[in-house]
Residue, then its C-alpha position, 0 to 999 in steps of 0.5 A: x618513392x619510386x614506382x615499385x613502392x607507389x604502385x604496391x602502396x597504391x594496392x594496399x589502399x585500394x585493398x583496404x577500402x576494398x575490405x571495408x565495402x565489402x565487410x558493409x556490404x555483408x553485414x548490411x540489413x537493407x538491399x540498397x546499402x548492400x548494393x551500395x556498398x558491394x558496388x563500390x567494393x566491386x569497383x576497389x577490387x577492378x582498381x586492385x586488379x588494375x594495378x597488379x596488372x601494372x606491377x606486373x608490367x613493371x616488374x616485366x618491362x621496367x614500364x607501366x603500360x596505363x589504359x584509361x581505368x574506369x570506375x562502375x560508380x557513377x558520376x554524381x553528375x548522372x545521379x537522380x535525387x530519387x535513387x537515394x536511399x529515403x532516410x525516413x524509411x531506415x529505423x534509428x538503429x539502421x541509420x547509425x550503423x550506415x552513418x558509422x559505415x559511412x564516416x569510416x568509409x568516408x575518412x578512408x577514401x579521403x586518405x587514399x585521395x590524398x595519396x594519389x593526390x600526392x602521387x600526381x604532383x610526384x611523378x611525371x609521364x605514365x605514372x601521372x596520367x595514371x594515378x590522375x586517373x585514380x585520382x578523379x576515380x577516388x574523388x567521385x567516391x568521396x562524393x559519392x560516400x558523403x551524398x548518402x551521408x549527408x541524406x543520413x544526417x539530415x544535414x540539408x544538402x543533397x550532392x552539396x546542393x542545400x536543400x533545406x535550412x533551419x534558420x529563418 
């Protein structure tokens, strides 16, 4: 795959996780999924923009000229426990359209992951540091993505942090 391809390729990712955020975050009833969801269809569109940015540069220069890209989700580092959304206030019905949300959203950022995964063992210079960019940028989304499903589940962990179990 050449640059050309990897970044519009790249596009077409970040556009299809764009659409999907922001889908959720119009048919969301409760306001923390709809800021959940708009935040991180925000965050896609700056990604698209970026990388158009650099499409352009290539098709300009015949070179990418990368910056840092940032990303307005924070860092599950940086999160507080209390400003997860309290599963026990959501009716069943609530709950089962974000866990379908989610698990989609969840399987597309781990496709995309995957991709710049693949894109940093396969290019060198710029391109590495970028797409390594993207690539922590997307790995922060999928944790972010399975945190709320996991208080949606009951499943016990918090950030992958157990924080409960049913055995004695």
């Amino acid at each position: 795959m050449d640059i050309r391809e990897a970044v519009e390729t790249a596009m077409q990712y970040e556009q299809r996780i764009r659409d999907l955020y922001g889908e959720a975050a119009r048919k969301a009833n409760l306001p923390q999924a709809k800021r959940f969801f708009q935040m991180l269809s925000d965050d896609e569109q700056s990604h698209f923009d970026y990388l158009a940015g650099q499409l352009k540069a290539w098709d300009e220069e015949g070179k990418l000229e990368p910056r840092p890209i940032s990303s307005d989700v924070p860092r599950l580092a940086d999160v507080d426990a209390a400003s997860v959304p309290v599963s026990e206030r959501l009716s069943e019905e609530d709950r089962d359209d974000l866990k379908q949300v989610l698990s989609k959203a969840l399987k597309a950022e781990v496709e995309t992951s995957d991709f710049y995964r693949k894109l940093t063992e396969e290019f060198t210079d710029e391109a590495k540091t970028m797409f390594s960019g993207f690539l922590a940028i997307e790995e922060n989304h999928v944790a972010a993505v399975e945190a709320e499903l996991n208080v949606l589940t009951g499943s016990g962990f918090f950030f992958d942090v157990r924080e409960f179990t049913m055995e004695g």
